[in-house]
C-alpha angles and dihedrals in degrees: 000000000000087000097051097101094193087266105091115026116196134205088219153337089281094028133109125274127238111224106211092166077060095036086056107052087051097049099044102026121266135338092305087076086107100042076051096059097036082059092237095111091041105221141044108238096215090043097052103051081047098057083037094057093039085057099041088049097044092035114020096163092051099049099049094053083056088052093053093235099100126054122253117341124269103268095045102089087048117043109164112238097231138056116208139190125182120211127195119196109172091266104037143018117224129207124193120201116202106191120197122226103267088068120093105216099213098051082056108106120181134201123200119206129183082264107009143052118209118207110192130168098064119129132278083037083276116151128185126218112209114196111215118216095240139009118293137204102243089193102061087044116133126182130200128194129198151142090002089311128111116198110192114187126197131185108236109238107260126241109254106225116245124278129204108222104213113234115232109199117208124226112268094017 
């Protein structure tokens, strides 16, 4: 057992030896497997095609214009013309619009909706749907715009306190 310098571990005296030196360079690739995990040769081979084959099967486009062999990537050909956050205080829920250039403000409609805000009038005839984290009240909703930005803020619908219904009970039941 003395001898046993972690690398090899046995089932007995008499027994077969495990070869973990041997273990090791299979599992990670080769004998850098230590200068890998150390970080000085940077990857894990096997690691590294894994993570490469999950992308190319989930998103195929995307890797091969990494990889330089397709045209422009995906989304290219369809950006979308506006930017949004969506921000929640315990009264209101705020939603900033950031419109790119190619929008013309005053052409921009929106639509509020207990859930949902609805911006129309972008180009292309594209409108966005953005979903709010809570209920809102549509008929306290505002909206600013400057400087290419839209805030839109809407009063969050507030909770009605709980009400006991009085039970009336019926004769000869």
């Amino acid at each position: 057992m003395g001898e046993n310098d972690g690398r090899q571990a046995g089932n007995g005296a008499d027994g077969p030896m495990f070869d973990w030196e041997q273990f090791q360079n299979g599992f990670f690739g080769g004998p850098g497997w230590k200068e890998a995990l150390s970080g000085a040769a940077g990857t894990i081979p096997w690691v590294d095609r894994y993570v490469k084959n999950i992308l190319a099967e989930t998103v195929p486009a995307a890797v091969a214009h990494q990889a330089g062999t397709a045209g422009p990537p995906p989304s290219a050909g369809k950006l979308s013309s506006i930017a949004c956050n969506v921000f929640e205080t315990h009264r209101a829920i705020f939603v900033r619009i950031r419109l790119n250039a190619d929008v013309d403000p005053r052409s921009v409609r929106l639509f509020a909706f207990p859930g949902e805000l609805k911006v129309a009038g972008l180009p292309g005839e594209e409108d966005k749907t953005v979903k709010f984290p809570a209920l809102v009240r549509v008929d306290g909703a505002k909206a600013i715009y400057k400087r290419r930005i839209v805030e839109v803020t809407l009063p969050k619908e507030e909770e009605a306190p709980a009400k006991e219904i009085p039970i009336r009970y019926m004769e000869g039941g």
